[in-house]
NUKEGU-293235 format. One record per residue (C-alpha): residue number from 1; residue in three letters; x negated, y negated, z. Coordinates in Angstrom, 2 decimals. Layout:
BEGIN
     i    aa         u         v         w
   NUM   ALA         X         Y         Z
...
END
This chain:
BEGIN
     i    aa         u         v         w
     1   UNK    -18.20    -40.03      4.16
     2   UNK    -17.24    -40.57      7.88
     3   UNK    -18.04    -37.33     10.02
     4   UNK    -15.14    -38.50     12.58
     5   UNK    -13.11    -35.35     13.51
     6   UNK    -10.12    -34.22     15.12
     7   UNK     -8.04    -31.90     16.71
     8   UNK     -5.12    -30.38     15.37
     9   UNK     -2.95    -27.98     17.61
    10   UNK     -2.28    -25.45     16.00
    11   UNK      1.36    -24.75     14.51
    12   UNK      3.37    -21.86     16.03
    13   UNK      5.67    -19.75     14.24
    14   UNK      6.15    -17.58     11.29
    15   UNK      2.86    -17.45      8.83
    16   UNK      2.99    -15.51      5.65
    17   UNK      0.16    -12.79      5.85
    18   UNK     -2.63    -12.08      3.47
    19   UNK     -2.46    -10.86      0.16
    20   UNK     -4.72     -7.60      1.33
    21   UNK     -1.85     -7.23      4.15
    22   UNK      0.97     -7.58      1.60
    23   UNK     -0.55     -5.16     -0.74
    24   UNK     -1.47     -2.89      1.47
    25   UNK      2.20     -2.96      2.90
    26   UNK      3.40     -2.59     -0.47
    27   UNK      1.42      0.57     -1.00
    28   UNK      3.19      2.10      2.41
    29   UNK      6.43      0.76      1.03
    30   UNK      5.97      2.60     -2.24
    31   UNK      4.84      5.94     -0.48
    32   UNK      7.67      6.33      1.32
    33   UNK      9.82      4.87     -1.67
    34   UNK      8.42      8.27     -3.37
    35   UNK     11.14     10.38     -0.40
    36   UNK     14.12      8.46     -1.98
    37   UNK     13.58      7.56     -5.79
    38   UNK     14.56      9.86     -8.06
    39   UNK     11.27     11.01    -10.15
    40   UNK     11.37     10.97    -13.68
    41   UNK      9.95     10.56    -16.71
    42   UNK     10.01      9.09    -20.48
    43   UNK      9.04     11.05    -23.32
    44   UNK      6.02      9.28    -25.10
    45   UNK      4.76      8.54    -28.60
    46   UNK      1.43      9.43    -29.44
    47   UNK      0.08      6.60    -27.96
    48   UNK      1.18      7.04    -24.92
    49   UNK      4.31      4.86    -24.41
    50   UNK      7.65      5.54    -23.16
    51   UNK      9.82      5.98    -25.97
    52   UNK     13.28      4.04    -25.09
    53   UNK     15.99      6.60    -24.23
    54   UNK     14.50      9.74    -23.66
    55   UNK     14.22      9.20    -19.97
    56   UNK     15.11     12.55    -17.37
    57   UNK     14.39     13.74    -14.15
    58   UNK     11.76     15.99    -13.05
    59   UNK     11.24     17.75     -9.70
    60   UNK     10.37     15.29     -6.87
    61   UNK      6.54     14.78     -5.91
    62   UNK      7.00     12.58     -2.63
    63   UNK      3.57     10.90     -1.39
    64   UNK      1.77     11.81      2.01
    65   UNK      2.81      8.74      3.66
    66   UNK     -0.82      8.22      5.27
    67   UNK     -3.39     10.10      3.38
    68   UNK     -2.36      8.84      0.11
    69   UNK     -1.56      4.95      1.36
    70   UNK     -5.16      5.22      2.51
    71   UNK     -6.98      6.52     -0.36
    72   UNK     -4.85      4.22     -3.08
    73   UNK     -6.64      1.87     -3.24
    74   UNK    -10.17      4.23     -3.72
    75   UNK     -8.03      5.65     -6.58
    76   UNK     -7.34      2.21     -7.46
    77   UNK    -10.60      1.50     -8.13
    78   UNK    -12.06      4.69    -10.23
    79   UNK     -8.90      6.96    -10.14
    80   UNK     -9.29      9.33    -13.34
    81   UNK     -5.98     10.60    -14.88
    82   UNK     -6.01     14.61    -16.00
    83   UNK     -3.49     15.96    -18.77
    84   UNK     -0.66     16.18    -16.48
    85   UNK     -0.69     12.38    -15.40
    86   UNK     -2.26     13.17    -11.99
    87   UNK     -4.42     10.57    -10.80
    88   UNK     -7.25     11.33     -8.47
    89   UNK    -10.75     10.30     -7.63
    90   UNK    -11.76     14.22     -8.28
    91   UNK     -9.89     14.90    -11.50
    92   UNK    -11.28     15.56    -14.63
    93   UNK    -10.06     13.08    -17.60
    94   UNK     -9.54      9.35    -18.43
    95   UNK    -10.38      6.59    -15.55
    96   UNK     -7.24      5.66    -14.47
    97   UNK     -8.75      3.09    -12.39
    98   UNK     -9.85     -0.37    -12.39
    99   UNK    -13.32     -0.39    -10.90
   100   UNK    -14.18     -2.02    -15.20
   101   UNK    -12.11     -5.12    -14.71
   102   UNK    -13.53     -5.17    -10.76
   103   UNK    -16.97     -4.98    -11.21
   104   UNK    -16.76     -7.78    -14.18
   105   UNK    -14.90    -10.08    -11.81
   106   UNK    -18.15     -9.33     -9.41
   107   UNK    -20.31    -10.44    -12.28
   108   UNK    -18.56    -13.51    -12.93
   109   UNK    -18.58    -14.76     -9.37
   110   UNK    -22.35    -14.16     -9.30
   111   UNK    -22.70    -16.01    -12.86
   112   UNK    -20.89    -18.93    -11.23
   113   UNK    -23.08    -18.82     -8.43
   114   UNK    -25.98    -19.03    -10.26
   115   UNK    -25.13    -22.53    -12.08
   116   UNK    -23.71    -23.90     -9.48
   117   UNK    -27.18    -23.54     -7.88
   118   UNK    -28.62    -25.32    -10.73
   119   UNK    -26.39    -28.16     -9.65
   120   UNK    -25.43    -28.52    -13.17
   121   UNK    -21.59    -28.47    -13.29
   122   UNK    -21.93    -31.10    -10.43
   123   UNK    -24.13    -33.38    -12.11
   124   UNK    -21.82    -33.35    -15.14
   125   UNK    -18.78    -34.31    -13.12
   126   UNK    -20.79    -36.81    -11.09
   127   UNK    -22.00    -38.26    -14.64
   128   UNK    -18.98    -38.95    -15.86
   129   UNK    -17.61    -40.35    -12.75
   130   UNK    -20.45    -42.90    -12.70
   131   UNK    -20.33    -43.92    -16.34
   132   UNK    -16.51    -44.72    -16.28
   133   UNK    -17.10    -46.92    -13.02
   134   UNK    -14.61    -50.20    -13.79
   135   UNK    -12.48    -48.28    -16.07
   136   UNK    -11.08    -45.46    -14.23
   137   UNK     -7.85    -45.17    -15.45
   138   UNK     -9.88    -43.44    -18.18
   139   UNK    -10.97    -40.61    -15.86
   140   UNK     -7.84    -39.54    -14.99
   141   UNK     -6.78    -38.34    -18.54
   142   UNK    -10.59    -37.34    -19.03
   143   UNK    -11.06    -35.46    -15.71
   144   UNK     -7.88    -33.88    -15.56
   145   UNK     -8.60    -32.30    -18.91
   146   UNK    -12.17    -31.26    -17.71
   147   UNK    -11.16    -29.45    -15.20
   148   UNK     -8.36    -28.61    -17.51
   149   UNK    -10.82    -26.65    -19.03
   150   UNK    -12.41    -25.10    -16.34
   151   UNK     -9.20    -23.46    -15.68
   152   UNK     -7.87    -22.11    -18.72
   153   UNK    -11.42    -20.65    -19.51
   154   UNK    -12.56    -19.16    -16.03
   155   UNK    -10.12    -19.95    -13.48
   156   UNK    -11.39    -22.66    -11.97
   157   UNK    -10.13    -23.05     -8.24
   158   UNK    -12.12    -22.71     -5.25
   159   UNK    -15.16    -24.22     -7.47
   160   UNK    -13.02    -27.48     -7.70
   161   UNK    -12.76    -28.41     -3.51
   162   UNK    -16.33    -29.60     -4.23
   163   UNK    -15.35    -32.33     -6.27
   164   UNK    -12.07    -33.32     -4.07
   165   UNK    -14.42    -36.03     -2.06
   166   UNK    -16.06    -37.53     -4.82
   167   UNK    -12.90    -38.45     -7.34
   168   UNK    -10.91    -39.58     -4.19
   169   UNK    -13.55    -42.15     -3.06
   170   UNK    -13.88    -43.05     -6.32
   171   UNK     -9.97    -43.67     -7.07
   172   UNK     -9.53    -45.58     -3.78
   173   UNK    -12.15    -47.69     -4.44
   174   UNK    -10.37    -48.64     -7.94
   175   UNK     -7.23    -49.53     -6.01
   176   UNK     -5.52    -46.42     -6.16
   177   UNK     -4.90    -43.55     -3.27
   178   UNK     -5.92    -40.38     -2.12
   179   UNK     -3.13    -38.99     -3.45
   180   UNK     -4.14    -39.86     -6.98
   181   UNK     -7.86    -38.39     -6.65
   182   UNK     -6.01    -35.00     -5.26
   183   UNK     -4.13    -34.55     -8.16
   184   UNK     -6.59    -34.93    -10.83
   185   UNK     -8.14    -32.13     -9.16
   186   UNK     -5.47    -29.81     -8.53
   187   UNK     -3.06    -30.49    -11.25
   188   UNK     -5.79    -30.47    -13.78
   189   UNK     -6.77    -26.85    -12.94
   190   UNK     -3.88    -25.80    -12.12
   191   UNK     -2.16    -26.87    -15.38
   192   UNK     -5.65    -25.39    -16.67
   193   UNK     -4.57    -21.96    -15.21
   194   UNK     -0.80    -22.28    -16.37
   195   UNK     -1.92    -22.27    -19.79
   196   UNK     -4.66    -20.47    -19.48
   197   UNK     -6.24    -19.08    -22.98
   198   UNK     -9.44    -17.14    -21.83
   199   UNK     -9.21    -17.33    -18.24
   200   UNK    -10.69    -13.80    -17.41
   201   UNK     -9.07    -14.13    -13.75
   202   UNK     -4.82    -14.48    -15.24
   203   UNK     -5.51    -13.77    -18.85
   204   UNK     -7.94    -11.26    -19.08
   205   UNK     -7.02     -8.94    -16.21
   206   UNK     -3.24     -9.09    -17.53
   207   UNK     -4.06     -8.78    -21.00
   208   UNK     -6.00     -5.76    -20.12
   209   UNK     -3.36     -3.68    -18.01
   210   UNK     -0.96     -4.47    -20.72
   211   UNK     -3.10     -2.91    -23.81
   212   UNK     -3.80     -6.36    -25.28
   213   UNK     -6.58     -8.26    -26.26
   214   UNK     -7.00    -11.74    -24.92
   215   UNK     -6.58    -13.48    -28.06
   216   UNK     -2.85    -12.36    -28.65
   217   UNK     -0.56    -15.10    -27.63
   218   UNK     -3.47    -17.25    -27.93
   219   UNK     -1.63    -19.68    -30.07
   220   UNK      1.77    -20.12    -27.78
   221   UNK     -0.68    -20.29    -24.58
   222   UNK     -2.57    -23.07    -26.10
   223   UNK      0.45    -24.92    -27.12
   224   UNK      1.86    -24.73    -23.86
   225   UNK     -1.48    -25.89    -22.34
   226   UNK     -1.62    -28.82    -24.41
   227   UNK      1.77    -29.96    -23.78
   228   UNK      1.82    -29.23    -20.09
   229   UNK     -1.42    -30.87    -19.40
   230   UNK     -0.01    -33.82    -21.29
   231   UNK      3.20    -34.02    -18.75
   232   UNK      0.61    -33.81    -16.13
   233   UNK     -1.58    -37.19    -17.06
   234   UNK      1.45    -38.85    -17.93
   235   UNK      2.98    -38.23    -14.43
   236   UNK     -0.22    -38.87    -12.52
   237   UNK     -0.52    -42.18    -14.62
   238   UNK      2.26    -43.15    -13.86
   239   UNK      2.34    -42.63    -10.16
   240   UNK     -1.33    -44.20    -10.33
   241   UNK     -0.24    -47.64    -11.84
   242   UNK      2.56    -47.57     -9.50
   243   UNK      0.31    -47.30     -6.65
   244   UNK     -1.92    -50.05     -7.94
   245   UNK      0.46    -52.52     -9.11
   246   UNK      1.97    -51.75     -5.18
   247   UNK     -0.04    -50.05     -3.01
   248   UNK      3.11    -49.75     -0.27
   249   UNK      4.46    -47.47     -3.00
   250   UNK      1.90    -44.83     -2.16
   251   UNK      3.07    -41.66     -0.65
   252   UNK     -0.07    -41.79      1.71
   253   UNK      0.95    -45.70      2.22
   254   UNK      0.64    -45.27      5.91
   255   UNK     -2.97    -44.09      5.94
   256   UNK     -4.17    -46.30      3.39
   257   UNK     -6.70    -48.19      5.72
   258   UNK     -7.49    -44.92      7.69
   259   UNK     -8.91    -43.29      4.17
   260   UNK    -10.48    -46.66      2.84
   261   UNK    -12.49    -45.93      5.99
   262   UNK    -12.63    -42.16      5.60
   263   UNK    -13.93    -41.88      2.07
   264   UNK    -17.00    -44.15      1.17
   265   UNK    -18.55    -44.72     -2.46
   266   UNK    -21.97    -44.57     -3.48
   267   UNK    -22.55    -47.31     -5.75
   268   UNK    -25.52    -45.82     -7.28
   269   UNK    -26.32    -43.62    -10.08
   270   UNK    -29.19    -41.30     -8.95
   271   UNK    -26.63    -39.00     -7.12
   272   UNK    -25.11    -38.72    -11.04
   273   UNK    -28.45    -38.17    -13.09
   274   UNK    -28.03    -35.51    -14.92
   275   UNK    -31.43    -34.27    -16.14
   276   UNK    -32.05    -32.40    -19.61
   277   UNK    -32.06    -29.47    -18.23
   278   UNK    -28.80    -29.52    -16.81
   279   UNK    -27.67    -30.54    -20.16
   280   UNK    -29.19    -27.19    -21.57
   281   UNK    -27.62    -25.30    -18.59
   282   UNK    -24.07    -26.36    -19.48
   283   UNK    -24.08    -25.78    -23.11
   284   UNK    -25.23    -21.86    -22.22
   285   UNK    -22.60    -22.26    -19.88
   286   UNK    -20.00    -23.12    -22.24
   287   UNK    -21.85    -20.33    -24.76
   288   UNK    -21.26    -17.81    -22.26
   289   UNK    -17.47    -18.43    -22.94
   290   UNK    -17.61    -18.63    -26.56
   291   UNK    -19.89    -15.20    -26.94
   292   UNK    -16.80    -13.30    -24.88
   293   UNK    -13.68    -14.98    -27.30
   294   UNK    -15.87    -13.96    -30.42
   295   UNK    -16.62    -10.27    -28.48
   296   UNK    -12.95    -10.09    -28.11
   297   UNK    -10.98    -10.93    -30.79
   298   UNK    -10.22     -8.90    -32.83
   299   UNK    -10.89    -10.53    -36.27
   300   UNK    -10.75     -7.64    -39.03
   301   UNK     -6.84     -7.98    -37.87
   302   UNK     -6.24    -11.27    -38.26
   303   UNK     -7.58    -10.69    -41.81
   304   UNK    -10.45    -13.45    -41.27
   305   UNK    -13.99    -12.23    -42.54
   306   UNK    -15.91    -11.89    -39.56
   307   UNK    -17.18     -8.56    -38.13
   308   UNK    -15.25     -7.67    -35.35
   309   UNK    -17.44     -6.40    -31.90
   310   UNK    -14.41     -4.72    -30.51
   311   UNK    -15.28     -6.02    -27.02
   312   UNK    -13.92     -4.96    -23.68
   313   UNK    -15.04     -4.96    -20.05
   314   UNK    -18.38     -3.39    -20.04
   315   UNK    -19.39     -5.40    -22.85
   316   UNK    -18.57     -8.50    -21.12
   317   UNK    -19.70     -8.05    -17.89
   318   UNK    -23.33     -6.91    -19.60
   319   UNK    -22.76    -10.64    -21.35
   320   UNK    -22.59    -12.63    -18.41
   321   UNK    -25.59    -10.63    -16.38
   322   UNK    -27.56    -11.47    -19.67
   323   UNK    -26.22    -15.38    -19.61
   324   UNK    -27.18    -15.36    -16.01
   325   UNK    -30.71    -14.33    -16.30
   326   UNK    -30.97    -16.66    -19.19
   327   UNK    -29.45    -19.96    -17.11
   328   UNK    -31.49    -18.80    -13.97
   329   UNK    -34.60    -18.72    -16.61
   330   UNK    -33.86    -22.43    -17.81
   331   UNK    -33.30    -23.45    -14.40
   332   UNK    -36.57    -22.43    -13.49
   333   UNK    -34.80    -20.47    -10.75
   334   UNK    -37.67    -18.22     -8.48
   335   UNK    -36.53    -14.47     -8.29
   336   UNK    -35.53    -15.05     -4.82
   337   UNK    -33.43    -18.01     -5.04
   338   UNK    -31.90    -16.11     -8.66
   339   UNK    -30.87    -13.48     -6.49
   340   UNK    -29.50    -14.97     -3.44
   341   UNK    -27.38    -17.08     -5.77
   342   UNK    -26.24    -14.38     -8.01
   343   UNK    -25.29    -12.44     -4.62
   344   UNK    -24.21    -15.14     -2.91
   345   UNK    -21.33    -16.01     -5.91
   346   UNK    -20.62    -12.31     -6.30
   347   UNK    -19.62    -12.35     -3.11
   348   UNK    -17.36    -15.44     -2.92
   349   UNK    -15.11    -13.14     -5.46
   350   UNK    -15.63     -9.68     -4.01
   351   UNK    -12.32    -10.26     -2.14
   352   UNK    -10.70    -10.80     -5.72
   353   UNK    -12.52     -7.20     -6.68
   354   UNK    -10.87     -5.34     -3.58
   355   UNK     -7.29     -6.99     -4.42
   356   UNK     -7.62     -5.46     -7.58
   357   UNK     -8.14     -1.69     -5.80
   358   UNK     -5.46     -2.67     -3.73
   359   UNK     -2.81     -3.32     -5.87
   360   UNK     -3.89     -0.58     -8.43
   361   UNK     -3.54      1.77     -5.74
   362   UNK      0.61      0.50     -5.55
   363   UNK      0.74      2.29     -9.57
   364   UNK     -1.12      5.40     -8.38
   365   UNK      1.44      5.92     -6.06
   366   UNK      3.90      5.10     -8.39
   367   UNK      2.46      7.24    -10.97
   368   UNK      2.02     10.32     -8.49
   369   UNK      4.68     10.58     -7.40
   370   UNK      6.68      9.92    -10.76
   371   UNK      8.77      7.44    -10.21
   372   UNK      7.57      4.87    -12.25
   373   UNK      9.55      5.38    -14.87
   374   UNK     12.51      5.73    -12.65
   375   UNK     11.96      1.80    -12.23
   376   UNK     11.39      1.46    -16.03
   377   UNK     14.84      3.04    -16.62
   378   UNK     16.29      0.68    -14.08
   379   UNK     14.95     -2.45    -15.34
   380   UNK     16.21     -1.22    -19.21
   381   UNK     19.61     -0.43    -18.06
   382   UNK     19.87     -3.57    -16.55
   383   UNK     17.59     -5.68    -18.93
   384   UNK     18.48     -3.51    -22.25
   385   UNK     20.92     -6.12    -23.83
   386   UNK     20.02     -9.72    -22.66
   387   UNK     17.98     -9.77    -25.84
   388   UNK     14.09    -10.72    -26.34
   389   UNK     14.70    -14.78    -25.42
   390   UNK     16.75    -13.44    -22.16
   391   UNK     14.19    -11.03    -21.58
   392   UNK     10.95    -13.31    -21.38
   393   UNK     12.81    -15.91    -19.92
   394   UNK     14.22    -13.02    -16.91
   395   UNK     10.55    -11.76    -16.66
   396   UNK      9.51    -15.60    -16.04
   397   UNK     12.08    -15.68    -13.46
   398   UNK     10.34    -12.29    -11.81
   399   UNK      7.18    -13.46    -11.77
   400   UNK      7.78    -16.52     -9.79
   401   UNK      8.64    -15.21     -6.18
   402   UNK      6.03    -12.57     -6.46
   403   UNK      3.41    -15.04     -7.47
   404   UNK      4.48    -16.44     -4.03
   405   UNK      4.27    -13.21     -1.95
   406   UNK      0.92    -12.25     -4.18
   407   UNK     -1.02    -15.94     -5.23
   408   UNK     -3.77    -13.79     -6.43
   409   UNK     -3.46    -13.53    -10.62
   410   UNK     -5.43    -10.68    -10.54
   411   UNK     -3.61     -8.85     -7.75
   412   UNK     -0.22     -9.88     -9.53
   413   UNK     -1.75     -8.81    -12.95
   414   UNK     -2.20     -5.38    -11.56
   415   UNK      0.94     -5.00    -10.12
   416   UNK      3.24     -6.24    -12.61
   417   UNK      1.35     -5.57    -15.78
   418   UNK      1.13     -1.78    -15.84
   419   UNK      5.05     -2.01    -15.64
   420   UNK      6.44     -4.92    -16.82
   421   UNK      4.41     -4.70    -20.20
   422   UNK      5.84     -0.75    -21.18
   423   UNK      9.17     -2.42    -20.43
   424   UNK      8.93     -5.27    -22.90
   425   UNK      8.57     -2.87    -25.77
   426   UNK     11.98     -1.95    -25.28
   427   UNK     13.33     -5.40    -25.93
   428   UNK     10.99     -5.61    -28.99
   429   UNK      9.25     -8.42    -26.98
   430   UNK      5.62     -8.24    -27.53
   431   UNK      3.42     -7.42    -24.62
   432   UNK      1.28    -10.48    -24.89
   433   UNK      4.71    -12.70    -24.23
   434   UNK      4.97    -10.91    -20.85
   435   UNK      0.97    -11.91    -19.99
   436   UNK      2.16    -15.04    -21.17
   437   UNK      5.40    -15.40    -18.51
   438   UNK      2.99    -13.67    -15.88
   439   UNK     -0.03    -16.24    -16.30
   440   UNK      2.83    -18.87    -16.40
   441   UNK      4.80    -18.37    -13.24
   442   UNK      1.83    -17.61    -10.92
   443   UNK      0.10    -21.19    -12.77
   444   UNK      3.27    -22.86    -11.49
   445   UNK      3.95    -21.64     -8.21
   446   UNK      0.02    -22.18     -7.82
   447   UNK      0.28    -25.65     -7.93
   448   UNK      2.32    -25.83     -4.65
   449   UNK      2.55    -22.66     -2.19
   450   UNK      1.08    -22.77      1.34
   451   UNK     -0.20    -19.26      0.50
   452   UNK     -2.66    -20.65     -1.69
   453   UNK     -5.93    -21.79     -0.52
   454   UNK     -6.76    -24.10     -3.25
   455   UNK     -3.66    -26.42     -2.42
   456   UNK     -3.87    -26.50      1.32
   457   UNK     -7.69    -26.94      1.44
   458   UNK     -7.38    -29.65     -1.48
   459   UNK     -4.34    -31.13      0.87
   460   UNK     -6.89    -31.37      3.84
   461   UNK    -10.02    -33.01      2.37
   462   UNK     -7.73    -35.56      0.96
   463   UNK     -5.46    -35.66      4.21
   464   UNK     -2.62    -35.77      2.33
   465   UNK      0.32    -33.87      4.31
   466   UNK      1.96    -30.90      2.71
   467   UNK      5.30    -32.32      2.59
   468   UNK      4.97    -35.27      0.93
   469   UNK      3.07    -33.35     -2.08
   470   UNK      5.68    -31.46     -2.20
   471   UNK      8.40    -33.78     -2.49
   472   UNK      5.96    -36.29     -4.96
   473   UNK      4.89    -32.73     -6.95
   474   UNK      8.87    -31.32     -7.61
   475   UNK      9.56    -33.49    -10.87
   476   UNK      6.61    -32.32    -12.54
   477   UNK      7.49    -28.53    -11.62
   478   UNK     10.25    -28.93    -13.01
   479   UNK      8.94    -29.79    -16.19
   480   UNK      6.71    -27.41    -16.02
   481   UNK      9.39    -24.59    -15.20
   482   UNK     11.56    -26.05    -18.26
   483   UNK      8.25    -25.96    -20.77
   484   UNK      7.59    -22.53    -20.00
   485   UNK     11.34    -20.97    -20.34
   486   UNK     11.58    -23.28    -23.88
   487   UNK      8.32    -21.68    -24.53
   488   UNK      8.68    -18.22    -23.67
   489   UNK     12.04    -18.47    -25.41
   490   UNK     10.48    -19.83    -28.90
   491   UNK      7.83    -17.33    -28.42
   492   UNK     10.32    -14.36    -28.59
   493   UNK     12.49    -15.52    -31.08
   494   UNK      9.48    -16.08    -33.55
   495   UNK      7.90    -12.84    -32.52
END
């Protein structure tokens, strides 16, 4: 791969801040929001949710503007919720909090870490990408649902800029463009993460703020998954064969020497052995996956004779330390290097952990100072009668500019969920179709916004400009947008 660099001025003007900046902001916005909404509440059932109808107002309980804006997010994180519905980090009652669903998102980075030390999931990408050599219009369908799978069973994202270099040089050597290599990446995890099934990132942290377990909706999410990933390869394909049939046709056409020159391929296959312990490795990998769906799913309710383990945070987070130790233990991994690893991949998603304090924090406020059914009584006045199609379909609509503002699913997930979800039960839509237009419109908007770091990074190792994907990349959002509002529709209608 050619070292040459070079220097880009920087571009001056508006830039979007960070998601910590925009939650945070949203926190301030919702404290003072507490001066001029109303506060009410809902009567409840005796589960705890609002019952439609019996909304009414209750004295005000404004926020302190800094004190509590500053110590949300600490409530965020291990709030506990008394008998009044008063959350504070001194209470006495049920954790309100989310410091469950943060610390497992800890553990999972630092599983990650650990077999990504072991070099494992590279090897088996490099493996395949060796053995297709001479027929890779093959890998595009085959790697697109690999990573496919990475990202409807763990999120796969930031993992996948590792691989950006290798598939390009690859594709460009088989007469196709950088353009081509890009978007087996991206679009495969990112169609991955649209119809995401287990992905304990979008569908785990949603389903778990809206009182669900991961497996309900499975079926429409894997439907949707299948069918979108097959729009996907057939659009890549198709730009692929157009590219090689006419390589002026590329939307990188211009650069088409420069990155011939820029990306190299190694012709031999010791960089892709993959040894038999890196074949062990990956199938406790995969196991670590499977052990969660059967911890989770509830199967005494869907009649099926299997005892059910009634799984939930804690007792997934205890399953990945244990499928770390075991991979790090098969790796032959010293305590030192176990460690370092397990820290170091913690740490990649501790950022993810904090978002999820963050944006908690915006409900405590909410919840505080009472006006969170206020916005609940809103949203049904306005959303009572467009029926449960209209509804998904409108909560779809929602979801997409905040995925832009928030392009963290697990930020989103806590901001939406807690609210969005009580809502749907008064259309009669189920709560699981609302994870499922959630997990949907941040998957989409995903696959394109500057505000995510997947895309642009992707964009730069294969120097292809923003623009142009954006312009080549519109069709298929499109057909992604019209899956999902078909789906979502269908979903409610059968529900």
């Amino acid at each position: 791969m050619s070292d040459t660099t070079t220097e880009v001025e920087p571009r001056r003007g508006f830039k979007l801040p960070s998601a910590y900046t925009i939650l945070f902001a949203l926190i301030v916005i919702t404290a003072i929001a507490t001066w001029i909404v109303p506060a009410g509440v809902y009567k409840t059932d005796k589960s705890g949710a609002p019952i439609p109808g019996t909304y009414h107002s209750v004295d005000s309980h404004p926020a302190r503007i800094l004190v509590d804006s500053l110590t949300a997010p600490i409530n965020g994180l291990y709030g506990i919720e008394n008998g009044k519905g008063n959350i504070n980090y001194y209470n006495s009652g049920t954790l309100f909090g989310a410091i469950d669903v943060a610390l497992f998102i800890i553990v999972i980075g630092g599983f990650l870490g650990v077999t990504m030390q072991t070099g494992a999931i590279q090897a088996g990408i490099g493996r395949l990408v060796n053995r297709l050599r001479g027929r890779e219009r093959w890998m595009i369908p085959i790697l697109m649902t690999v990573f496919a799978l990475g990202g409807t069973s763990y999120g796969m994202a930031e993992e996948s800029l590792a691989f950006y270099s290798l598939v390009i040089a690859v594709m460009i050597a088989a007469g196709y463009d950088a353009l081509t290599g890009a978007a087996i990446v991206l679009l495969g995890c990112g169609i991955g993460t649209f119809g995401s099934t287990i992905n304990p990132f979008a569908t785990g942290i949603a389903s778990g703020f809206a009182g669900v377990s991961i497996s309900d909706g499975l079926v429409l999410r894997l439907v949707m998954l299948v069918v979108g990933l097959g729009l996907g390869i057939f659009f890549v394909l198709r730009y692929a064969d157009r590219v090689k049939a006419d390589p002026s046709r590329s939307v990188v056409a211009d650069m088409q020497e420069e990155n011939a020159k820029h990306f190299s391929v190694e012709t031999g296959d010791d960089d892709a052995a993959m040894s038999g312990q890196q074949k062990v490795i990956l199938l406790v990998f995969a196991l670590a996956f499977l052990v969660m769906m059967y911890g989770v799913i509830p199967w005494e309710d869907l009649n099926i004779g299997i005892p059910t383990l009634w799984w939930w945070f804690p007792e997934m987070t205890a399953s990945f330390i244990l499928f770390s130790i075991v991979i790090g233990v098969i790796g032959q991994m010293s305590e030192l290097n176990f460690t370092n690893a397990f820290v170091d991949g913690a740490r990649d998603l501790l950022g993810v952990a904090l978002i999820i304090g963050i944006a908690r924090g915006i409900t405590v406020i909410m919840n505080n100072g009472q006006i969170t059914d206020t916005v609940l009584n809103w949203a049904e006045q306005a959303l009572g009668d467009v029926g449960q199609a209209g509804f998904a379909i409108v909560m779809f609509g929602l979801f997409l500019p905040l995925s832009f503002l928030i392009p963290s699913s697990s930020g989103l997930a806590t901001v939406a969920m807690p609210i969005m979800s009580p809502l749907a039960s008064f259309a009669d839509v189920p709560p699981e179709l609302v994870v499922t237009a959630y997990q949907s419109a941040s998957g989409i908007m995903n696959l394109f916004i500057p505000t995510s770091a997947v895309v642009m990074g992707g964009l730069a190792i294969a120097r292809v400009p923003y623009g142009a994907y954006l312009r080549w990349v519109c069709p298929l959002l499109a057909m992604l947008v019209a899956l999902s509002v078909v789906g979502l529709g269908v979903g409610a209608l059968l529900s």
